[in-house]
C-alpha positions as semicolon CSV with decimal commas, in nm:
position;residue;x (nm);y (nm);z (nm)
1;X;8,608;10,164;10,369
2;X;8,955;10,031;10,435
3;X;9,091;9,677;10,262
4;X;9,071;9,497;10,569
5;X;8,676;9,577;10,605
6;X;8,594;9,474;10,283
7;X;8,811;9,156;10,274
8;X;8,689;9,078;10,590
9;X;8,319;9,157;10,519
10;X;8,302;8,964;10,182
11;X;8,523;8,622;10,334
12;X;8,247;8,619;10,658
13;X;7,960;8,800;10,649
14;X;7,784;8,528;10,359
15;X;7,827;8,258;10,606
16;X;7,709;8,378;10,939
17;X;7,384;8,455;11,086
18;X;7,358;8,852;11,154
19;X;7,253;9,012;11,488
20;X;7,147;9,300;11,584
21;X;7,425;9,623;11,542
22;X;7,639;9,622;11,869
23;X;7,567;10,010;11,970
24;X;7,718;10,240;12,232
25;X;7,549;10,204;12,584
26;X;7,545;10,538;12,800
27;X;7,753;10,416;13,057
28;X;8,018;10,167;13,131
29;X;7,932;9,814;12,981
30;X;8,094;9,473;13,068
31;X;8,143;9,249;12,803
32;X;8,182;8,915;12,975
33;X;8,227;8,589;12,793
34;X;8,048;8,561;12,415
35;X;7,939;8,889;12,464
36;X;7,821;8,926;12,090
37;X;7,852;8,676;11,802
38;X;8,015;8,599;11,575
39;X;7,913;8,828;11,295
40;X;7,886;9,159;11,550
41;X;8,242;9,089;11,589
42;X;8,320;9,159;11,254
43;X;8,042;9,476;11,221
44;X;8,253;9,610;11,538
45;X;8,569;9,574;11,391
46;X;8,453;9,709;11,042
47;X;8,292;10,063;11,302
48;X;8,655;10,078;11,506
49;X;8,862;10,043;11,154
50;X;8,623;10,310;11,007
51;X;8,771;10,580;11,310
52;X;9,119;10,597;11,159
53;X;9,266;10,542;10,806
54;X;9,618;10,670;10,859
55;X;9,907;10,651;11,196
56;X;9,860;10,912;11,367
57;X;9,471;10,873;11,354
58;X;9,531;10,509;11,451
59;X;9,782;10,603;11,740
60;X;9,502;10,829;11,907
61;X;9,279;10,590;11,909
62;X;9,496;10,365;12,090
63;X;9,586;10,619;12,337
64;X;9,163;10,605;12,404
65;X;9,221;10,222;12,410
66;X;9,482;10,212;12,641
67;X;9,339;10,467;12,882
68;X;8,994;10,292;12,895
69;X;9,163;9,968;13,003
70;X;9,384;10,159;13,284
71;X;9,085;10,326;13,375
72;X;8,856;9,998;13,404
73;X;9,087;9,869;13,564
74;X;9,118;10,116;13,828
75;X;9,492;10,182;13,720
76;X;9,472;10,495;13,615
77;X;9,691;10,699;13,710
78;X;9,926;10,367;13,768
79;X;9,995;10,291;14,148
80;X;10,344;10,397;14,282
81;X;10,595;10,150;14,275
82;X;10,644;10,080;14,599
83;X;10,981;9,849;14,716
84;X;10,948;9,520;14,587
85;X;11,147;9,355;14,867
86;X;11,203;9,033;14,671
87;X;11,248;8,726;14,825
88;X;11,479;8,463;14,605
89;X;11,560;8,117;14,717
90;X;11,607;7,759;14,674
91;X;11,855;7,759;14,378
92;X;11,788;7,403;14,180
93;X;12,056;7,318;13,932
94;X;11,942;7,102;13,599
95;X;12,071;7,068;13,232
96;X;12,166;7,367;13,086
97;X;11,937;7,557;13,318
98;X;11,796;7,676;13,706
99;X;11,467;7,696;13,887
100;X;11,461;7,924;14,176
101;X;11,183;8,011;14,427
102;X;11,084;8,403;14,440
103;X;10,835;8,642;14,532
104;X;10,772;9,018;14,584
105;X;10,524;9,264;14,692
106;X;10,359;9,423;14,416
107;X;10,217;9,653;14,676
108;X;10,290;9,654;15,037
109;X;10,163;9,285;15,182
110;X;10,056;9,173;14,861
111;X;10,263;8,932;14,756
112;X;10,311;8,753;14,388
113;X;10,446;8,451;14,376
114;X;10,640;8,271;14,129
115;X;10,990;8,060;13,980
116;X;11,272;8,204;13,830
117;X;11,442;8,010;13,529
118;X;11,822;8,140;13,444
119;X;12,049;7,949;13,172
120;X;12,335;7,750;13,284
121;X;12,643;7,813;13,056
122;X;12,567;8,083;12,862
123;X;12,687;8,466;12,914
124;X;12,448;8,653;12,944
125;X;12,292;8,976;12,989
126;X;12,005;8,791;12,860
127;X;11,642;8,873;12,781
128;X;11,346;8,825;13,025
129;X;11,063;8,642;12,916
130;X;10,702;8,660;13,149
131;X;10,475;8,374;13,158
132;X;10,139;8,399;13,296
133;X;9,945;8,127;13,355
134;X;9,592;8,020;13,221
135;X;9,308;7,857;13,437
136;X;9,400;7,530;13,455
137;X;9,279;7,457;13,842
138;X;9,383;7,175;14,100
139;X;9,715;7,105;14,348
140;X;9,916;7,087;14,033
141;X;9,767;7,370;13,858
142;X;9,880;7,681;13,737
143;X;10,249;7,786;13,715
144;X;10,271;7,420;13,877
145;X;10,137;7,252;13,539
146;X;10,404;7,023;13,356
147;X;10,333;7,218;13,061
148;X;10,427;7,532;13,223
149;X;10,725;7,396;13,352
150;X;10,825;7,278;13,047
151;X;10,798;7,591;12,856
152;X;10,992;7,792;13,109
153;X;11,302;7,531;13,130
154;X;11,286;7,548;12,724
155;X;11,310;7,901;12,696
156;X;11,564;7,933;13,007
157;X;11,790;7,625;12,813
158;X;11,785;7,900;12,486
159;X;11,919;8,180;12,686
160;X;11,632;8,383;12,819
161;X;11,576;8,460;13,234
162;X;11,221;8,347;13,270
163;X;10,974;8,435;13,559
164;X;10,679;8,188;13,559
165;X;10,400;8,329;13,804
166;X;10,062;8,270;13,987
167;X;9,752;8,453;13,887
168;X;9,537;8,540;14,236
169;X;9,379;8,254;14,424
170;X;9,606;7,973;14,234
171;X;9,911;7,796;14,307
172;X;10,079;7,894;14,635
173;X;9,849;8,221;14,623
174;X;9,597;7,985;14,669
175;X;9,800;7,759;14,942
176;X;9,794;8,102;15,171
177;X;9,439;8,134;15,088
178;X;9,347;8,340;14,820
179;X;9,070;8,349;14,605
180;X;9,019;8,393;14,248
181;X;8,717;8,531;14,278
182;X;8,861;8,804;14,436
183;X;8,680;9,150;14,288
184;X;9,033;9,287;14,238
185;X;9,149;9,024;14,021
186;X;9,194;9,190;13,727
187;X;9,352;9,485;13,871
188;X;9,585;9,269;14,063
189;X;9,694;9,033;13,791
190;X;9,782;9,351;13,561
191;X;9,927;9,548;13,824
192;X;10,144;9,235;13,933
193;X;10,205;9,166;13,546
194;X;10,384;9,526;13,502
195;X;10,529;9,493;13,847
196;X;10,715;9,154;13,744
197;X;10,878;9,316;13,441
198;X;11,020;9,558;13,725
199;X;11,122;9,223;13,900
200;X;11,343;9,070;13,611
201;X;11,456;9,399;13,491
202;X;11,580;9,450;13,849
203;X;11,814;9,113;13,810
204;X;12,189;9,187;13,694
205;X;12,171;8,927;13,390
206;X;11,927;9,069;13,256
207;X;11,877;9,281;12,931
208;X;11,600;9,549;13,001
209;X;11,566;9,589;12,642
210;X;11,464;9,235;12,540
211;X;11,132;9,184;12,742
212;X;10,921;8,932;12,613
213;X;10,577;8,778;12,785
214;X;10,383;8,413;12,657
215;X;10,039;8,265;12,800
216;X;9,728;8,078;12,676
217;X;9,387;8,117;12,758
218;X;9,330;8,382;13,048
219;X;9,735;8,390;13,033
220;X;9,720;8,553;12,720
221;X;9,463;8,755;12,805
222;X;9,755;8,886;13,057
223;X;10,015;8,862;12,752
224;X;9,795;9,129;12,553
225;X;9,684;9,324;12,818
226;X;10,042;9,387;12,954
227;X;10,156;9,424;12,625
228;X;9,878;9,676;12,561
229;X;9,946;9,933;12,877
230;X;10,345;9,836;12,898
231;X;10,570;9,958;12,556
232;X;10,850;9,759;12,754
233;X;10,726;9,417;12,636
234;X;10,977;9,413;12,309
235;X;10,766;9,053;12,185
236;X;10,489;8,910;12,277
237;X;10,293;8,540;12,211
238;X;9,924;8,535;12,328
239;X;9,817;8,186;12,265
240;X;9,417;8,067;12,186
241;X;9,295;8,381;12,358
242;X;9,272;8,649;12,061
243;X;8,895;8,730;11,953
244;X;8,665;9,002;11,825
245;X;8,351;8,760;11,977
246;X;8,523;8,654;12,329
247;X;8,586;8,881;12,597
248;X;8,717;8,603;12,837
249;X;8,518;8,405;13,034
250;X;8,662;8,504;13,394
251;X;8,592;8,804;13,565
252;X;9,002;8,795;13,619
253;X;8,925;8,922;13,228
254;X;8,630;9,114;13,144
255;X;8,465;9,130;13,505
256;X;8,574;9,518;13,498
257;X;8,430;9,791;13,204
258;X;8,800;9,776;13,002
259;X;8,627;9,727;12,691
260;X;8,325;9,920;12,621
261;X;8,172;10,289;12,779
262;X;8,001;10,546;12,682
263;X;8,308;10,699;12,478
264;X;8,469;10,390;12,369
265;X;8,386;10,050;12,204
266;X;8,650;9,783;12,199
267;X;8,739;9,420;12,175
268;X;9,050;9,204;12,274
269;X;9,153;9,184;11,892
270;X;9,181;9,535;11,903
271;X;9,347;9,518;12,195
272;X;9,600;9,284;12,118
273;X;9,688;9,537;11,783
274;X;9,805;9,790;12,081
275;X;10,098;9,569;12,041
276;X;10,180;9,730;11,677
277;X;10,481;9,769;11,577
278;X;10,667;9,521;11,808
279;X;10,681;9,191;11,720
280;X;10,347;8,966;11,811
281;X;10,243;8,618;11,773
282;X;9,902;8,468;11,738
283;X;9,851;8,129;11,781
284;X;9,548;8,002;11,742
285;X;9,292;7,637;11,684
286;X;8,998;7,544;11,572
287;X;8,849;7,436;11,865
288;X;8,779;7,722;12,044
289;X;8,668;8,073;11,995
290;X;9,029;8,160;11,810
291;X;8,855;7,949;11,523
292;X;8,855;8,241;11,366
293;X;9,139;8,465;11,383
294;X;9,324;8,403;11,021
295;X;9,056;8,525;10,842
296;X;8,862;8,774;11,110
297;X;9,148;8,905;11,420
298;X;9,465;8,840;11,268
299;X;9,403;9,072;10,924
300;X;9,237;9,353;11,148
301;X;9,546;9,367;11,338
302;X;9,793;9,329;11,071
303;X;9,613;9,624;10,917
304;X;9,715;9,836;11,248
305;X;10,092;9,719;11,177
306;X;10,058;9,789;10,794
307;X;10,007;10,144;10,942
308;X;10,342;10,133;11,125
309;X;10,532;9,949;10,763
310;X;10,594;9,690;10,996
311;X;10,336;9,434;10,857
312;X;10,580;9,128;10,913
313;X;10,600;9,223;11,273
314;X;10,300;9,036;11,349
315;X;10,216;8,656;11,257
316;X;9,966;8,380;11,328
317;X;10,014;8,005;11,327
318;X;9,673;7,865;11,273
319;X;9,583;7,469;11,344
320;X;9,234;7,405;11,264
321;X;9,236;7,061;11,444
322;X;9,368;7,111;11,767
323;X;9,186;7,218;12,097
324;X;9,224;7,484;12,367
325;X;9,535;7,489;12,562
326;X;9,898;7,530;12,560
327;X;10,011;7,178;12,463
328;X;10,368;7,074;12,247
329;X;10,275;7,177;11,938
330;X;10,201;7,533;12,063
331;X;10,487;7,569;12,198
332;X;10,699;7,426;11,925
333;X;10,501;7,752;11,733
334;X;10,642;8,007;12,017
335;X;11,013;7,890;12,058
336;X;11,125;7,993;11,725
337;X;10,931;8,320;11,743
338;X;11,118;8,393;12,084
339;X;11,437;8,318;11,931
340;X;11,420;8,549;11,642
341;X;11,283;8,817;11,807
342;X;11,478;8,795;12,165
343;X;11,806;8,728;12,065
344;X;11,777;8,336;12,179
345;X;12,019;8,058;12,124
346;X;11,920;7,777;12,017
347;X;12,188;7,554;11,957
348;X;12,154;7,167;12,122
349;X;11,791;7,186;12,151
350;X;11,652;7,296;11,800
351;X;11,685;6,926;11,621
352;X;11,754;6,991;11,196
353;X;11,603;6,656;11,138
354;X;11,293;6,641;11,333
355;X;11,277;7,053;11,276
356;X;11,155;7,049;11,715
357;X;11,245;7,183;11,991
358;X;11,356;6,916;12,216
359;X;11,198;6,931;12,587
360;X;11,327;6,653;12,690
361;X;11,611;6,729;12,884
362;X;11,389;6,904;13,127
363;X;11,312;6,823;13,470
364;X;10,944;6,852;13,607
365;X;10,938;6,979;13,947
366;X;10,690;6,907;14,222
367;X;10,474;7,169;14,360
368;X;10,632;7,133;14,734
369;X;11,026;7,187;14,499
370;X;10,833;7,482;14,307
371;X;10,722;7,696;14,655
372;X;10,885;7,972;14,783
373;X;10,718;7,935;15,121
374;X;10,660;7,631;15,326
375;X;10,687;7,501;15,740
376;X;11,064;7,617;15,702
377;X;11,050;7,948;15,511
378;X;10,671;8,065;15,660
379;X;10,440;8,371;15,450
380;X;10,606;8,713;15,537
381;X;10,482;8,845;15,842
382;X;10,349;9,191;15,653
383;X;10,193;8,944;15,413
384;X;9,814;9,067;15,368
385;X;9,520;8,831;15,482
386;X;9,330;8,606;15,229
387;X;9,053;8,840;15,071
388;X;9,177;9,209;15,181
389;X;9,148;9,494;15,027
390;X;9,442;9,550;14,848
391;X;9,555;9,952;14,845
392;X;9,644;10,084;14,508
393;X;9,694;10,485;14,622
C-alpha cells in the first residue's frame, strides 16, 4: 500500500464512524453534495492510490480522469472555437491599475461577461490571472462582490492582467435573464472558463505562458476543473472547495456524471491532483467541508506531485478557525503564491512590517460602473435568449 494510504488510514480512520465501501455502479453516477462521508472519502482515495504506484501509471490514470470529466460534461471532443468577437469598453483609470468592461461569445450568441484589470505603470507582457466567482447571490453578487473586486485590483496593482467573470444566471448574465439553474451550467461555465484563457491570451500585454486562475467555493470548483482539462493554467489557487467527501453542492458542479461511471471512480481531491506538477495552492478552514484537507486531500495530492519530484509544487495554508468564503485573510494566503509563481511585483503594496498585502488603495466599483451593457451600450443583437439551448457542435 503506498505511504500516503497508510499515513492517511492510521491519522483518520480511529476517529470516524465507517460506512459502507463506496463501490462501482453500472452506469453513470452523480455524486451531488456529501455524497459519501467522511471516512468513504478516505477508503476511496486509499482504492484510486492503490491503481498506480509509479508516473507513468499515475499519468494514465489521469488521462481516464480527465476524459471522464470532458465526457460528463458533454465536452468531449472540445467544441470549436468559434470567433470570440470581444467587446471591450469603458476604460476606468485608478491607482496603479484599470477596470474595463468586456465580453465575448464563447459560442455564437452566448455571451460571457466580465471586467478586465491591467496594471498602470508597469511594462508588461504580463501574466493573466482568471477569477471565477463563487455563489454568493443578490444585485451585488458575484464578480460584483467587494471582495472580488478587491482581489482583482490587488493582483492587477502587482502586475498581472486579470479577467474577473460571471458564472451563468449571475451578475449581468443574470440582468439579461439567465438562470443558474440552467441544465447546461456546468458545461457552460467550463467551456466559458477555457474560452476566457483564449480571451486574455488574445490581449497584446499579455504573457501566454504565465496563466494563472483563483476562486472559492463553486469558483474553485472552476479553478480545479479548468486546471484539470487545460495544461495552460501555469498556477492555480482553489480556495475552501478541495474534498474527497464534497462533490459541490450546485448542479453548476456535480449536477453532470464527471466523477463516477461504470469505468471510473473519482473525487474533486483527485481532481484537483490533475494539476501535478504545476504549481497549486490549497487553502482551506475549519468551518466547512475543507476541515479536512491537511491531513486527508492535501497528502493524497502531494503524493501525485511526489510522483512528478515536484513535491514543493503544491501547498496548503490551513486555518482551523475561520469559515467559508474568500475573505482578507485568504487572500493575503494567495497574493504571495501568485507572486512567486507568476512572475508578480510586489513592490508598494507588500508592507515588511505588517508582512500584508495592502488593499487599500483600491477602488470598489458599483455594479451599474462594472457592466458592459446598459440603456446606452444594449445586449448584442445575436445575443441568445434567456434559457436556450446553447450549441456546442
Amino acid at each position: 500500500m503506498p505511504r500516503y494510504c497508510l499515513m492517511v488510514l492510521i491519522t483518520l480512520l480511529s476517529t470516524l464512524p465507517m460506512a459502507a465501501q463506496d463501490t462501482t455502479s453500472t452506469g453513470p453516477t452523480l455524486c451531488q453534495g456529501n455524497y459519501h462521508s467522511e471516512a468513504d472519502a478516505v477508503t476511496q482515495l486509499a482504492r484510486m492510490a492503490s491503481t498506480y504506484a509509479n508516473l507513468e501509471q499515475w499519468q494514465h490514470r489521469a488521462t481516464a480522469v480527465r476524459n471522464q470529466i470532458l465526457t460528463g460534461a458533454k465536452l468531449m471532443p472540445l467544441p470549436a472555437r468559434t470567433p470570440l468577437n470581444a467587446i471591450i469598453r469603458k476604460r476606468r483609470g485608478y491607482n496603479g491599475y484599470s477596470v474595463e468592461s468586456a465580453a465575448f461569445e464563447a459560442r455564437p450568441g452566448f455571451y460571457v461577461y466580465g471586467n478586465l484589470y491591467r496594471p498602470i505603470g508597469k511594462k508588461g507582457p504580463f501574466p493573466a490571472i482568471l477569477c471565477p466567482h463563487g455563489h454568493a447571490t443578490g444585485r451585488a453578487g458575484g464578480r460584483l462582490r467587494p471582495d472580488q473586486q478587491n482581489r482583482c485590483a490587488t493582483l492587477a496593482r502587482m502586475g498581472a492582467v486579470v479577467f474577473s467573470y460571471d458564472m451563468i444566471g449571475f451578475g449581468e448574465s443574470l440582468q439579461h435573464g439567465w438562470n443558474h439553474k440552467h441544465k447546461q451550467a456546468l458545461t457552460l461555465q467550463t467551456w466559458g472558463s477555457i474560452r476566457a484563457i483564449d480571451f486574455v491570451q488574445a490581449l497584446e500585454d499579455v504573457d501566454d505562458n504565465r496563466i494563472g486562475v483563483t476562486g472559492c467555493s463553486g469558483g474553485g470548483t472552476q479553478t480545479f476543473l479548468l486546471t484539470a482539462v487545460d495544461d495552460r493554467v501555469t498556477a492555480s489557487a482553489p480556495v475552501v472547495m478541495v474534498s474527497a467527501h464534497f462533490f459541490g453542492g450546485c448542479h453548476c458542479e456535480s449536477g453532470m456524471p464527471i466523477h463516477k461511471t461504470a469505468d471510473l471512480e473519482t473525487n474533486n481531491a483527485e481532481i484537483a491532483a490533475l494539476a501535478a506538477p504545476r504549481p497549486q495552492l490549497l487553502v482551506s478552514v475549519g468551518g466547512d467541508w475543507t476541515k479536512n484537507t491537511p491531513v486527508v486531500e492535501y497528502p493524497y495530492i502531494r503524493n501525485v506531485y511526489s510522483l512528478h519530484g515536484k513535491q514543493a509544487n503544491v501547498e496548503n495554508v490551513h486555518y482551523p478557525g475561520r469559515k467559508h468564503g474568500y475573505q482578507y485573510l485568504k487572500r493575503q494566503a494567495m497574493y504571495p503564491f501568485m507572486a512567486k509563481h507568476l512572475k508578480l511585483d510586489p513592490t508598494g503594496i507588500f508592507d515588511d512590517t505588517t508582512e500584508l498585502y495592502d488593499e487599500t488603495a483600491n477602488t470598489i466599483e458599483t455594479p451599474e460602473q462594472m457592466y458592459v451593457f446598459d440603456e446606452l451600450r444594449p445586449y448584442p443583437a445575436n445575443a441568445l435568449k434567456p434559457g436556450s439551448q446553447v450549441s456546442l457542435r
